[in-house]
C-alpha positions in Angstrom: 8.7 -67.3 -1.0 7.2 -65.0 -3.1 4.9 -63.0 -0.3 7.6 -63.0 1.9 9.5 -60.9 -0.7 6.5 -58.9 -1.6 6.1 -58.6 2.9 9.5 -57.0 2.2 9.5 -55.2 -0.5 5.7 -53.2 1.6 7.9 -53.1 4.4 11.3 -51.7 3.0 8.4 -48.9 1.3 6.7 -47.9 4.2 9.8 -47.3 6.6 10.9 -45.1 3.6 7.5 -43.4 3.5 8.0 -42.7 6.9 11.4 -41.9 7.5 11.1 -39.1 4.5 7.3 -38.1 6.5 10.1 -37.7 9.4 13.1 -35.7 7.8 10.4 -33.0 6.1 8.8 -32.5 9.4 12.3 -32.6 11.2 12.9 -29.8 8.0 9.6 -27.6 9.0 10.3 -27.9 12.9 13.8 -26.9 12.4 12.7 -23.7 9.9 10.7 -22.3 12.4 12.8 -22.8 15.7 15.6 -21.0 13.7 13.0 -18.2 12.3 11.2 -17.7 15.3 14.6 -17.3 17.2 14.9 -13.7 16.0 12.4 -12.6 18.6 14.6 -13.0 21.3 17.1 -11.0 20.2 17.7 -7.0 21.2 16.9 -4.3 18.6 20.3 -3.1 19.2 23.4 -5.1 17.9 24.2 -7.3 20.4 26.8 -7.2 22.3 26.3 -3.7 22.5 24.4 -1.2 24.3 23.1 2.8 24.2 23.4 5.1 27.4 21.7 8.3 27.4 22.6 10.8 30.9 20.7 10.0 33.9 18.3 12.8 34.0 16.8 12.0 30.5 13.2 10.8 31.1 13.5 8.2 28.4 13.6 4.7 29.1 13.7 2.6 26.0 13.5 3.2 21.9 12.1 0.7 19.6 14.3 0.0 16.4 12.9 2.6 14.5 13.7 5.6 16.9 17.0 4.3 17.2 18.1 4.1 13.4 16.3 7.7 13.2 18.5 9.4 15.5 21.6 7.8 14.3 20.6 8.8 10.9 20.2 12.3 11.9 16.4 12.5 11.1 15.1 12.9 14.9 17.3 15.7 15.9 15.6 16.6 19.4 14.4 14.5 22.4 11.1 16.1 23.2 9.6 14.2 19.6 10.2 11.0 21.5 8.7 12.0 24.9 11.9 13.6 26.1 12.7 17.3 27.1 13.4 19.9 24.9 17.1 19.3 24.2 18.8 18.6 21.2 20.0 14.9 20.5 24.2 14.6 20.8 24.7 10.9 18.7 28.0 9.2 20.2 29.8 6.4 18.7 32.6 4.5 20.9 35.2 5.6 18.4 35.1 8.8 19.3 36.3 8.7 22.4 39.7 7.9 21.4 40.3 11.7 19.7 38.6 13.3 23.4 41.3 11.6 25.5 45.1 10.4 24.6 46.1 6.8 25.3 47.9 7.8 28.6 44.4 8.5 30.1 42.6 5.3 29.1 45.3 3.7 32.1 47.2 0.4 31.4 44.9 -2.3 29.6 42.4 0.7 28.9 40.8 0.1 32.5 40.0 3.6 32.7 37.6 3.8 29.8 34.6 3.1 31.0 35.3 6.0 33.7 36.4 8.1 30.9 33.0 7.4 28.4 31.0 7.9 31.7 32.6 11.5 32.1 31.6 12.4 28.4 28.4 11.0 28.9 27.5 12.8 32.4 28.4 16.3 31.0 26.1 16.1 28.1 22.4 15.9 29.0 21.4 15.5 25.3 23.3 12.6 25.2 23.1 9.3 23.2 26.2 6.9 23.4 26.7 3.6 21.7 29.0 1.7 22.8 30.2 -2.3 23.9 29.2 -3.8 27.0 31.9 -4.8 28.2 32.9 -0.9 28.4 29.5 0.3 29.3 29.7 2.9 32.5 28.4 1.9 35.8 27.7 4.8 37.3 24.6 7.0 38.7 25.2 9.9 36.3 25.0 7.2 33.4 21.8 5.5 32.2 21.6 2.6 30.1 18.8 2.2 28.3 16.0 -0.7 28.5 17.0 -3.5 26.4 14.2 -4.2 23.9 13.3 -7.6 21.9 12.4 -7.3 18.0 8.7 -7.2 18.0 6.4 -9.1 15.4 5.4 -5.1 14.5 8.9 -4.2 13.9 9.6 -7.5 11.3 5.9 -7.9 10.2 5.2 -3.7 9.7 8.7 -2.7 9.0 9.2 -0.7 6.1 12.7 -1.5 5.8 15.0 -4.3 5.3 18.4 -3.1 6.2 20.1 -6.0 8.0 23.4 -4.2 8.4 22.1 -1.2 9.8 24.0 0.0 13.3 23.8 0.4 15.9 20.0 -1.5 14.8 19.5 -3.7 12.4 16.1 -3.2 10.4 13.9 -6.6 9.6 11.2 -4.7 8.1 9.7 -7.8 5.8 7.3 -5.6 4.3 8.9 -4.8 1.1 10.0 -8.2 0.3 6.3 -9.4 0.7 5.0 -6.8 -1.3 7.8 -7.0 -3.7 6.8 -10.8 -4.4 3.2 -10.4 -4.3 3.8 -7.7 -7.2 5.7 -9.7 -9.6 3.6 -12.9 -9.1 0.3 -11.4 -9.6 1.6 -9.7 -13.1 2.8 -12.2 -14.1 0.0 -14.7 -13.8 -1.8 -11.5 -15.2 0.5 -12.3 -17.9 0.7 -16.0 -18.3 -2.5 -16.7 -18.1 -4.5 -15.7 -21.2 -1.1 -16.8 -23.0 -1.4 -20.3 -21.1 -5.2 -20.7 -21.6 -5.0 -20.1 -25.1 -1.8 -22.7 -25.9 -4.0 -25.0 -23.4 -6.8 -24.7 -25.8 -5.1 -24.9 -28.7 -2.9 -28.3 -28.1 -6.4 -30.0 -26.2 -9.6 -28.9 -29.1 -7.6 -27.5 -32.4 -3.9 -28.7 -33.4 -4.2 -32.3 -35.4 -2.3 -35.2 -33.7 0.8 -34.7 -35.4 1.4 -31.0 -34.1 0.2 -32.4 -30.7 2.2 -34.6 -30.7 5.2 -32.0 -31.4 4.2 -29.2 -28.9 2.8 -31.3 -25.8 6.3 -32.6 -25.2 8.1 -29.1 -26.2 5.9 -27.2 -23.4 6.9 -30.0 -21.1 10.4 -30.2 -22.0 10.5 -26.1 -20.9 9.4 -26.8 -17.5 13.4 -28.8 -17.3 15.4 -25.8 -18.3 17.2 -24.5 -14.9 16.1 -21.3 -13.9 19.8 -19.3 -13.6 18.7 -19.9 -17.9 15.6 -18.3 -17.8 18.0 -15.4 -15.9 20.5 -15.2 -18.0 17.5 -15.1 -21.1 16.0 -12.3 -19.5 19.8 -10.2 -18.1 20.8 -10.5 -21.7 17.6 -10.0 -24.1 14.7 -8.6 -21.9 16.4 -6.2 -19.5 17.5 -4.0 -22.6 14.7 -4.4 -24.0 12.7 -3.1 -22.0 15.0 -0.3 -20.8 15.0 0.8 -24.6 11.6 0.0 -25.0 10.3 2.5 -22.1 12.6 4.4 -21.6 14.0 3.6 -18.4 16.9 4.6 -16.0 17.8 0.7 -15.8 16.2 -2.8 -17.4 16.2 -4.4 -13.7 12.7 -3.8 -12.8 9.5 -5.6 -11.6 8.4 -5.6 -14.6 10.8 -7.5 -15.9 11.1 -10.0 -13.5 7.3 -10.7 -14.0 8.1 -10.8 -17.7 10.7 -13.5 -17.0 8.5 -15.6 -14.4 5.6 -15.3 -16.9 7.3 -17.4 -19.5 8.7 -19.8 -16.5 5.3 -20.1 -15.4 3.6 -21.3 -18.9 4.6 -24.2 -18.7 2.8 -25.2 -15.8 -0.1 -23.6 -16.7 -0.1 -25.1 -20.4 0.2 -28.7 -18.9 -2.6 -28.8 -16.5 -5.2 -27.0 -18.0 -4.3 -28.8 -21.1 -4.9 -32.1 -19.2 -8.0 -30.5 -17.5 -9.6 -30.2 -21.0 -8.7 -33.2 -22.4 -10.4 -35.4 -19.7 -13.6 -33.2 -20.7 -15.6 -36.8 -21.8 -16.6 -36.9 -25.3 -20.2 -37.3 -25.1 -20.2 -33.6 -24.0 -18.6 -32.4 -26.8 -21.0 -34.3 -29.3 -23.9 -33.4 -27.3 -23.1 -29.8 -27.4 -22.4 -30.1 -31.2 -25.2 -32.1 -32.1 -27.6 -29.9 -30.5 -26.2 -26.9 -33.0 -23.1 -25.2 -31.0 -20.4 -24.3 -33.2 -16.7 -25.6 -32.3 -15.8 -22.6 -30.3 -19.3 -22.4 -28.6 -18.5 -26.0 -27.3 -14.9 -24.8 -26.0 -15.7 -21.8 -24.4 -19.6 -22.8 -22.7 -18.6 -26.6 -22.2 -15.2 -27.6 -22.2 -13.8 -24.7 -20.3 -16.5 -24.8 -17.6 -16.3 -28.2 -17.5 -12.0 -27.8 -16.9 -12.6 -25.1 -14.5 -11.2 -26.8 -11.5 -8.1 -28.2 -13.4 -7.5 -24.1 -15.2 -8.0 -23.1 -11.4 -5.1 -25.1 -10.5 -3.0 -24.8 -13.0 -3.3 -21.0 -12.4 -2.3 -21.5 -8.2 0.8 -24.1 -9.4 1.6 -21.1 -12.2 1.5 -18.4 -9.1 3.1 -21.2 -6.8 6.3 -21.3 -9.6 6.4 -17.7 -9.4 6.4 -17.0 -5.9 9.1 -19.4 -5.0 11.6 -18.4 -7.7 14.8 -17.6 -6.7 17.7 -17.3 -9.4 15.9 -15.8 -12.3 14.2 -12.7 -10.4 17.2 -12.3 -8.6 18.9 -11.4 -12.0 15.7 -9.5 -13.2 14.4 -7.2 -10.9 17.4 -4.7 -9.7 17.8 -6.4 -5.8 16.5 -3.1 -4.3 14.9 -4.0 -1.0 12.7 -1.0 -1.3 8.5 -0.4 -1.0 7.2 -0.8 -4.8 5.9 2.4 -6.1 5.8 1.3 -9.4 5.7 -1.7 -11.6 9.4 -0.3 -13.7 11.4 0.5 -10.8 13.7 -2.3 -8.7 12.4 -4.1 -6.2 13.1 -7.7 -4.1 11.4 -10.7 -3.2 11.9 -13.3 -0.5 13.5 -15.8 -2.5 16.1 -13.4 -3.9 16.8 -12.0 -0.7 17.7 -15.3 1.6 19.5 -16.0 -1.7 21.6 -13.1 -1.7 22.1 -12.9 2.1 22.3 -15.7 3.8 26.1 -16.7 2.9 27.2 -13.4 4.4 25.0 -13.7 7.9 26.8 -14.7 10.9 25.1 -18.6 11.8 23.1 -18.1 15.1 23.1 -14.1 14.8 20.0 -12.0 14.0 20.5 -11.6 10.2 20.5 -15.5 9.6 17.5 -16.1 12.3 15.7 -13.5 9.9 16.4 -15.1 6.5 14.9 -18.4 8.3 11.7 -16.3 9.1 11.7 -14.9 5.4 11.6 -19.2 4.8 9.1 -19.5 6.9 6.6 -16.8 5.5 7.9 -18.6 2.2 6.8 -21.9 3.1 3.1 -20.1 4.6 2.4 -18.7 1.3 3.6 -22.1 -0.8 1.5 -23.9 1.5 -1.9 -22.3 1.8 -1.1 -22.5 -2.6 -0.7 -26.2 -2.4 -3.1 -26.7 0.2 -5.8 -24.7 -2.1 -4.3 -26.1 -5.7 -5.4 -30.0 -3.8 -8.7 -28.4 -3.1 -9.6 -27.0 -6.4 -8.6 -30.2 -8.4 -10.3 -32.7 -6.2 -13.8 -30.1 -7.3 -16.2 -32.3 -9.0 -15.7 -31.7 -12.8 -18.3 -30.1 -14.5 -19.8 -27.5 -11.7 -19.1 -24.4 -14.1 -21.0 -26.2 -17.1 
Protein backbone atom coordinates (compact mmCIF):
# COMPACT_ATOMS: atom_id res chain seq x y z
CA UNK A 1 0.00 0.00 0.00
CA UNK A 2 2.50 2.27 0.88
CA UNK A 3 4.56 2.40 -2.79
CA UNK A 4 1.45 2.51 -4.45
CA UNK A 5 0.84 5.83 -2.61
CA UNK A 6 4.42 6.97 -2.95
CA UNK A 7 3.73 5.66 -7.18
CA UNK A 8 1.17 8.42 -6.77
CA UNK A 9 2.31 10.90 -4.91
CA UNK A 10 5.85 10.76 -8.11
CA UNK A 11 3.16 10.62 -10.45
CA UNK A 12 0.67 13.48 -9.22
CA UNK A 13 4.44 15.50 -9.14
CA UNK A 14 5.67 14.89 -12.33
CA UNK A 15 2.29 15.73 -14.35
CA UNK A 16 2.55 19.01 -12.39
CA UNK A 17 6.28 19.46 -13.33
CA UNK A 18 5.14 19.13 -16.72
CA UNK A 19 2.02 20.73 -17.07
CA UNK A 20 3.74 24.12 -15.41
CA UNK A 21 7.04 23.14 -18.15
CA UNK A 22 3.80 23.42 -20.58
CA UNK A 23 1.90 26.74 -19.53
CA UNK A 24 5.61 28.78 -19.29
CA UNK A 25 6.38 27.66 -22.71
CA UNK A 26 2.62 28.16 -23.87
CA UNK A 27 3.60 31.85 -21.93
CA UNK A 28 7.03 32.37 -24.09
CA UNK A 29 5.32 31.05 -27.49
CA UNK A 30 2.44 33.26 -26.91
CA UNK A 31 4.86 36.56 -26.06
CA UNK A 32 6.51 36.36 -29.11
CA UNK A 33 3.69 35.54 -31.65
CA UNK A 34 1.92 38.70 -30.13
CA UNK A 35 5.45 40.75 -30.28
CA UNK A 36 6.54 39.67 -33.47
CA UNK A 37 2.97 40.55 -34.87
CA UNK A 38 3.91 44.21 -35.11
CA UNK A 39 5.98 43.52 -38.20
CA UNK A 40 3.10 43.07 -40.30
CA UNK A 41 1.56 45.99 -39.69
CA UNK A 42 1.80 49.43 -42.02
CA UNK A 43 3.90 52.36 -40.82
CA UNK A 44 0.87 54.32 -41.41
CA UNK A 45 -2.24 53.98 -38.99
CA UNK A 46 -4.17 51.45 -40.39
CA UNK A 47 -6.98 51.87 -41.80
CA UNK A 48 -5.67 54.75 -43.35
CA UNK A 49 -3.77 55.73 -46.21
CA UNK A 50 -1.47 58.94 -47.86
CA UNK A 51 -1.86 59.98 -51.58
CA UNK A 52 0.46 62.27 -53.04
CA UNK A 53 -0.57 63.71 -57.07
CA UNK A 54 0.30 61.37 -59.80
CA UNK A 55 3.23 63.11 -61.21
CA UNK A 56 5.33 62.97 -57.91
CA UNK A 57 8.23 60.55 -58.43
CA UNK A 58 7.95 59.23 -54.96
CA UNK A 59 6.74 55.91 -54.23
CA UNK A 60 6.90 55.04 -50.62
CA UNK A 61 8.13 56.83 -47.11
CA UNK A 62 9.40 54.94 -44.28
CA UNK A 63 7.95 56.02 -40.81
CA UNK A 64 10.41 58.53 -40.18
CA UNK A 65 9.83 60.62 -43.46
CA UNK A 66 6.36 60.50 -42.76
CA UNK A 67 6.19 61.93 -39.05
CA UNK A 68 8.79 64.62 -40.47
CA UNK A 69 6.59 66.03 -42.95
CA UNK A 70 3.61 66.10 -40.84
CA UNK A 71 5.69 67.71 -38.26
CA UNK A 72 6.64 70.35 -40.58
CA UNK A 73 10.44 69.52 -40.38
CA UNK A 74 10.87 68.23 -44.16
CA UNK A 75 9.34 71.16 -45.86
CA UNK A 76 10.27 70.23 -49.66
CA UNK A 77 10.10 67.06 -51.80
CA UNK A 78 13.47 67.10 -53.52
CA UNK A 79 15.24 66.07 -49.71
CA UNK A 80 13.39 62.86 -50.14
CA UNK A 81 14.20 62.16 -53.86
CA UNK A 82 11.40 64.22 -55.09
CA UNK A 83 11.32 67.42 -57.29
CA UNK A 84 11.92 70.70 -56.22
CA UNK A 85 8.39 71.61 -54.83
CA UNK A 86 7.34 72.51 -51.60
CA UNK A 87 5.49 69.84 -49.51
CA UNK A 88 1.34 70.84 -49.05
CA UNK A 89 0.49 68.38 -45.70
CA UNK A 90 -3.41 67.46 -46.01
CA UNK A 91 -5.47 66.10 -43.32
CA UNK A 92 -9.11 64.57 -44.19
CA UNK A 93 -10.70 67.26 -42.01
CA UNK A 94 -9.90 69.76 -44.03
CA UNK A 95 -11.84 69.02 -46.67
CA UNK A 96 -14.97 69.81 -45.05
CA UNK A 97 -14.15 73.91 -44.84
CA UNK A 98 -13.04 73.57 -49.10
CA UNK A 99 -16.58 72.24 -49.95
CA UNK A 100 -20.14 72.75 -48.20
CA UNK A 101 -22.24 69.67 -47.36
CA UNK A 102 -24.44 70.08 -50.53
CA UNK A 103 -21.34 69.08 -52.65
CA UNK A 104 -20.21 65.87 -50.72
CA UNK A 105 -23.87 64.44 -52.48
CA UNK A 106 -26.36 62.30 -50.39
CA UNK A 107 -24.49 59.75 -47.97
CA UNK A 108 -21.19 61.86 -48.77
CA UNK A 109 -20.75 59.65 -52.13
CA UNK A 110 -19.08 62.45 -53.72
CA UNK A 111 -16.06 62.74 -51.41
CA UNK A 112 -13.78 60.73 -52.68
CA UNK A 113 -14.29 62.63 -56.11
CA UNK A 114 -14.09 65.83 -54.20
CA UNK A 115 -10.51 64.90 -52.12
CA UNK A 116 -9.31 63.57 -55.64
CA UNK A 117 -9.98 67.25 -57.11
CA UNK A 118 -7.92 68.86 -54.22
CA UNK A 119 -5.44 66.44 -54.56
CA UNK A 120 -4.98 66.59 -58.52
CA UNK A 121 -4.61 70.47 -58.52
CA UNK A 122 -1.73 70.45 -56.06
CA UNK A 123 1.44 68.82 -57.28
CA UNK A 124 3.10 69.29 -53.92
CA UNK A 125 0.64 67.33 -52.49
CA UNK A 126 0.48 64.96 -49.34
CA UNK A 127 -3.09 63.82 -48.27
CA UNK A 128 -3.98 61.62 -45.36
CA UNK A 129 -6.90 60.30 -45.38
CA UNK A 130 -9.35 56.81 -44.65
CA UNK A 131 -9.48 54.14 -47.07
CA UNK A 132 -12.64 53.77 -47.50
CA UNK A 133 -12.62 57.43 -48.99
CA UNK A 134 -9.26 57.16 -50.73
CA UNK A 135 -9.63 58.46 -54.56
CA UNK A 136 -9.46 56.13 -57.38
CA UNK A 137 -8.41 58.02 -59.99
CA UNK A 138 -5.23 58.40 -62.49
CA UNK A 139 -4.54 61.96 -61.34
CA UNK A 140 -4.29 60.48 -57.68
CA UNK A 141 -1.42 58.33 -56.33
CA UNK A 142 -1.53 56.35 -53.33
CA UNK A 143 1.43 55.68 -51.91
CA UNK A 144 3.24 52.03 -51.38
CA UNK A 145 2.08 50.58 -48.21
CA UNK A 146 5.18 49.85 -46.03
CA UNK A 147 5.64 47.20 -43.07
CA UNK A 148 7.48 48.46 -39.70
CA UNK A 149 10.88 47.28 -40.23
CA UNK A 150 13.25 45.68 -37.43
CA UNK A 151 15.40 49.25 -38.24
CA UNK A 152 12.47 51.39 -37.58
CA UNK A 153 11.65 49.46 -33.86
CA UNK A 154 15.24 48.30 -33.19
CA UNK A 155 17.07 51.92 -34.37
CA UNK A 156 14.29 54.15 -33.70
CA UNK A 157 14.98 57.10 -31.69
CA UNK A 158 11.59 57.57 -30.66
CA UNK A 159 8.84 56.02 -28.88
CA UNK A 160 5.75 57.96 -29.69
CA UNK A 161 2.99 55.27 -30.06
CA UNK A 162 0.26 57.89 -30.65
CA UNK A 163 1.87 59.63 -33.27
CA UNK A 164 -0.36 60.24 -36.68
CA UNK A 165 -0.75 59.73 -39.21
CA UNK A 166 2.62 57.09 -38.00
CA UNK A 167 3.12 55.74 -35.02
CA UNK A 168 6.84 55.72 -33.80
CA UNK A 169 8.27 52.27 -32.13
CA UNK A 170 11.57 53.52 -31.76
CA UNK A 171 12.79 50.99 -28.67
CA UNK A 172 15.96 52.69 -28.49
CA UNK A 173 15.41 54.92 -25.62
CA UNK A 174 13.73 52.53 -23.52
CA UNK A 175 16.80 50.17 -23.85
CA UNK A 176 19.12 52.66 -23.22
CA UNK A 177 17.07 54.18 -20.54
CA UNK A 178 17.14 50.74 -18.64
CA UNK A 179 20.65 49.86 -19.33
CA UNK A 180 21.42 53.35 -17.62
CA UNK A 181 19.72 53.01 -14.42
CA UNK A 182 20.72 49.29 -13.93
CA UNK A 183 24.39 49.73 -14.45
CA UNK A 184 24.40 52.80 -11.78
CA UNK A 185 22.94 51.26 -9.69
CA UNK A 186 24.78 48.02 -9.38
CA UNK A 187 27.71 50.78 -9.55
CA UNK A 188 25.95 51.65 -6.54
CA UNK A 189 24.92 48.55 -4.65
CA UNK A 190 27.62 46.83 -5.06
CA UNK A 191 30.52 48.03 -2.78
CA UNK A 192 27.51 48.76 -0.36
CA UNK A 193 26.39 45.00 -0.78
CA UNK A 194 30.00 43.49 -0.60
CA UNK A 195 30.84 45.25 2.37
CA UNK A 196 27.36 44.19 4.48
CA UNK A 197 28.18 40.71 2.82
CA UNK A 198 31.49 40.77 4.55
CA UNK A 199 30.56 42.05 7.49
CA UNK A 200 27.48 39.59 8.47
CA UNK A 201 29.79 36.37 6.98
CA UNK A 202 33.78 37.23 8.72
CA UNK A 203 33.11 40.18 11.48
CA UNK A 204 29.59 40.62 13.36
CA UNK A 205 29.38 37.97 16.53
CA UNK A 206 26.43 35.51 16.36
CA UNK A 207 24.10 37.42 18.06
CA UNK A 208 24.17 40.55 15.54
CA UNK A 209 24.14 37.82 12.78
CA UNK A 210 21.68 36.50 13.97
CA UNK A 211 19.73 39.97 13.96
CA UNK A 212 20.74 41.37 10.47
CA UNK A 213 20.80 38.09 8.21
CA UNK A 214 17.08 37.89 8.65
CA UNK A 215 16.45 41.89 8.48
CA UNK A 216 18.37 41.92 4.93
CA UNK A 217 16.11 39.03 3.99
CA UNK A 218 13.01 40.28 5.37
CA UNK A 219 13.73 43.69 2.84
CA UNK A 220 13.84 41.58 -0.16
CA UNK A 221 9.46 41.04 0.87
CA UNK A 222 8.59 44.67 0.92
CA UNK A 223 6.43 45.32 -2.41
CA UNK A 224 8.09 47.51 -4.71
CA UNK A 225 5.02 50.40 -5.24
CA UNK A 226 6.90 50.87 -1.24
CA UNK A 227 10.24 51.26 -2.33
CA UNK A 228 8.21 53.95 -4.87
CA UNK A 229 6.53 55.65 -2.69
CA UNK A 230 10.04 55.77 -0.31
CA UNK A 231 11.85 57.26 -2.99
CA UNK A 232 8.49 59.89 -4.60
CA UNK A 233 8.27 61.11 -1.00
CA UNK A 234 12.00 61.28 0.58
CA UNK A 235 14.57 60.88 -2.40
CA UNK A 236 13.01 62.74 -5.26
CA UNK A 237 13.28 66.11 -3.12
CA UNK A 238 16.17 65.28 -2.05
CA UNK A 239 17.89 65.13 -4.66
CA UNK A 240 16.11 68.01 -6.52
CA UNK A 241 17.36 70.18 -3.47
CA UNK A 242 20.46 68.53 -3.20
CA UNK A 243 21.55 69.35 -6.95
CA UNK A 244 19.79 71.65 -7.85
CA UNK A 245 17.50 70.30 -10.32
CA UNK A 246 14.52 71.38 -12.47
CA UNK A 247 12.56 68.18 -11.08
CA UNK A 248 13.58 65.01 -8.54
CA UNK A 249 12.29 62.51 -11.27
CA UNK A 250 15.49 61.50 -12.79
CA UNK A 251 17.77 58.53 -13.69
CA UNK A 252 19.45 59.13 -11.05
CA UNK A 253 17.03 58.65 -8.76
CA UNK A 254 15.57 55.71 -10.05
CA UNK A 255 19.09 54.04 -9.78
CA UNK A 256 19.22 55.41 -6.23
CA UNK A 257 15.88 53.65 -5.49
CA UNK A 258 16.75 50.21 -7.38
CA UNK A 259 20.13 50.35 -5.64
CA UNK A 260 18.66 49.83 -2.17
CA UNK A 261 16.04 47.24 -3.83
CA UNK A 262 18.85 45.46 -5.16
CA UNK A 263 20.93 44.98 -1.68
CA UNK A 264 19.22 42.72 -0.66
CA UNK A 265 19.91 40.25 -3.22
CA UNK A 266 23.24 41.02 -3.35
CA UNK A 267 23.81 40.87 0.61
CA UNK A 268 22.21 37.31 0.65
CA UNK A 269 24.20 35.53 -1.89
CA UNK A 270 27.51 36.78 -1.54
CA UNK A 271 27.00 36.47 2.09
CA UNK A 272 26.18 32.69 1.55
CA UNK A 273 29.05 32.58 -1.05
CA UNK A 274 31.53 33.49 1.83
CA UNK A 275 30.26 31.53 4.35
CA UNK A 276 30.62 28.11 2.51
CA UNK A 277 34.44 29.35 2.19
CA UNK A 278 35.65 25.84 4.27
CA UNK A 279 37.43 26.61 7.40
CA UNK A 280 40.56 25.00 6.96
CA UNK A 281 41.28 27.96 4.47
CA UNK A 282 40.73 30.38 6.79
CA UNK A 283 43.08 28.70 9.48
CA UNK A 284 45.61 27.91 6.93
CA UNK A 285 45.82 31.41 5.74
CA UNK A 286 46.00 32.59 9.44
CA UNK A 287 48.24 30.22 10.65
CA UNK A 288 50.68 30.86 8.04
CA UNK A 289 50.80 34.79 9.36
CA UNK A 290 47.84 36.65 7.37
CA UNK A 291 46.04 39.08 9.37
CA UNK A 292 42.05 38.86 9.50
CA UNK A 293 41.57 41.14 6.68
CA UNK A 294 44.44 39.62 4.62
CA UNK A 295 42.40 36.33 4.79
CA UNK A 296 39.04 38.12 3.66
CA UNK A 297 40.24 40.04 0.94
CA UNK A 298 43.23 37.32 -0.74
CA UNK A 299 41.15 34.05 0.40
CA UNK A 300 37.73 34.30 1.17
CA UNK A 301 36.66 36.68 -1.45
CA UNK A 302 38.54 34.84 -4.20
CA UNK A 303 37.47 31.88 -3.03
CA UNK A 304 33.38 33.49 -3.15
CA UNK A 305 34.06 34.92 -6.48
CA UNK A 306 31.57 32.93 -8.39
CA UNK A 307 28.81 33.22 -5.64
CA UNK A 308 29.76 37.67 -5.48
CA UNK A 309 29.54 37.16 -9.42
CA UNK A 310 26.11 36.06 -9.17
CA UNK A 311 24.85 37.84 -6.68
CA UNK A 312 25.93 40.87 -8.69
CA UNK A 313 23.86 39.43 -12.19
CA UNK A 314 20.57 38.52 -9.75
CA UNK A 315 21.25 42.35 -8.26
CA UNK A 316 21.33 43.78 -12.08
CA UNK A 317 18.51 41.04 -12.88
CA UNK A 318 16.21 42.91 -9.93
CA UNK A 319 16.93 46.04 -11.47
CA UNK A 320 16.35 45.52 -14.94
CA UNK A 321 12.99 43.99 -14.49
CA UNK A 322 11.54 46.61 -12.05
CA UNK A 323 8.46 48.03 -12.84
CA UNK A 324 6.53 50.10 -10.16
CA UNK A 325 9.31 51.79 -8.31
CA UNK A 326 11.16 53.35 -11.42
CA UNK A 327 8.08 54.17 -12.79
CA UNK A 328 7.52 56.58 -9.77
CA UNK A 329 11.26 57.60 -9.88
CA UNK A 330 12.61 58.49 -13.02
CA UNK A 331 10.07 61.28 -14.66
CA UNK A 332 8.40 58.64 -17.50
CA UNK A 333 10.07 60.64 -20.32
CA UNK A 334 10.56 58.33 -23.21
CA UNK A 335 13.49 60.34 -24.35
CA UNK A 336 17.45 59.34 -25.45
CA UNK A 337 19.42 59.82 -22.01
CA UNK A 338 21.87 62.65 -22.14
CA UNK A 339 22.47 62.73 -18.75
CA UNK A 340 22.29 60.74 -15.58
CA UNK A 341 19.74 63.89 -13.77
CA UNK A 342 17.32 64.27 -16.38
CA UNK A 343 13.98 61.88 -17.00
CA UNK A 344 14.15 59.06 -18.77
CA UNK A 345 11.97 55.41 -19.17
CA UNK A 346 12.62 51.91 -19.14
CA UNK A 347 10.86 48.88 -20.57
CA UNK A 348 9.16 47.86 -17.56
CA UNK A 349 7.69 51.31 -16.87
CA UNK A 350 6.65 51.67 -20.24
CA UNK A 351 4.36 48.37 -20.92
CA UNK A 352 3.27 49.35 -17.45
CA UNK A 353 2.11 52.63 -18.31
CA UNK A 354 0.75 51.76 -21.71
CA UNK A 355 -0.56 48.82 -22.21
CA UNK A 356 -4.17 49.45 -20.49
CA UNK A 357 -4.67 52.22 -22.99
CA UNK A 358 -3.56 50.11 -26.33
CA UNK A 359 -6.27 48.85 -28.52
CA UNK A 360 -5.83 44.48 -28.10
CA UNK A 361 -4.60 43.28 -31.59
CA UNK A 362 -3.52 46.92 -32.85
CA UNK A 363 0.09 48.07 -33.28
CA UNK A 364 0.62 49.75 -29.86
CA UNK A 365 -0.20 46.46 -27.81
CA UNK A 366 1.83 44.11 -30.47
CA UNK A 367 4.70 46.57 -29.49
CA UNK A 368 4.49 46.49 -25.70
CA UNK A 369 4.62 42.53 -26.31
CA UNK A 370 7.93 43.08 -28.21
CA UNK A 371 9.19 45.50 -25.37
CA UNK A 372 8.31 41.84 -23.21
CA UNK A 373 10.06 40.06 -25.27
CA UNK A 374 13.46 42.07 -25.44
CA UNK A 375 12.61 42.02 -21.52
CA UNK A 376 12.53 38.41 -21.29
CA UNK A 377 16.11 38.35 -23.79
CA UNK A 378 17.89 40.39 -21.40
CA UNK A 379 16.42 38.45 -17.97
CA UNK A 380 17.37 35.41 -19.76
CA UNK A 381 20.88 35.64 -21.00
CA UNK A 382 21.07 37.13 -16.86
CA UNK A 383 19.79 33.93 -15.60
CA UNK A 384 21.26 31.84 -18.08
CA UNK A 385 24.82 33.50 -17.03
CA UNK A 386 23.87 33.85 -13.05
CA UNK A 387 23.52 29.50 -13.43
CA UNK A 388 26.87 29.52 -15.08
CA UNK A 389 28.81 31.59 -12.69
CA UNK A 390 27.59 29.72 -9.58
CA UNK A 391 27.96 26.21 -10.84
CA UNK A 392 32.19 27.69 -11.31
CA UNK A 393 34.20 25.52 -9.23
CA UNK A 394 34.83 27.49 -5.88
CA UNK A 395 38.08 28.62 -5.34
CA UNK A 396 39.53 29.48 -9.02
CA UNK A 397 40.25 33.23 -7.95
CA UNK A 398 42.28 31.97 -4.75
Amino acid sequence: MRRVIEKIIENILRLSGLTTTIIILLMVVFLFKEGFGLFKNPVVERGHVLCVNASNKIEYLNSREIKLIFDGEIENWNKLGGENLPIEVFRFNEIFSRYSEEEFGEDYKKLPEKLGEVISSSPGIIAFLPTQYAPSMPQVKTLAEEKIGGADFFGGVEWIPTAVPSPQFGVLPLVLGTLLVSLIAILIALPLGLGVAVYISELANDGTRKILKPAVELLAGIPSVVYGFFGLVVLVPLVQKALNLPVGETAFTGSLVLAIMALPTIITVAEDAMRSTPSAMREASLALGATHWQTIYRVIIPYASSGISAAVILGIGRAVGETMAVLMVTGNAAVIPTSLFAPIRTIPAAIAAELGEAPAGGAHYQALFMLGCILFMITLVMSIASELISKRQPGKGV
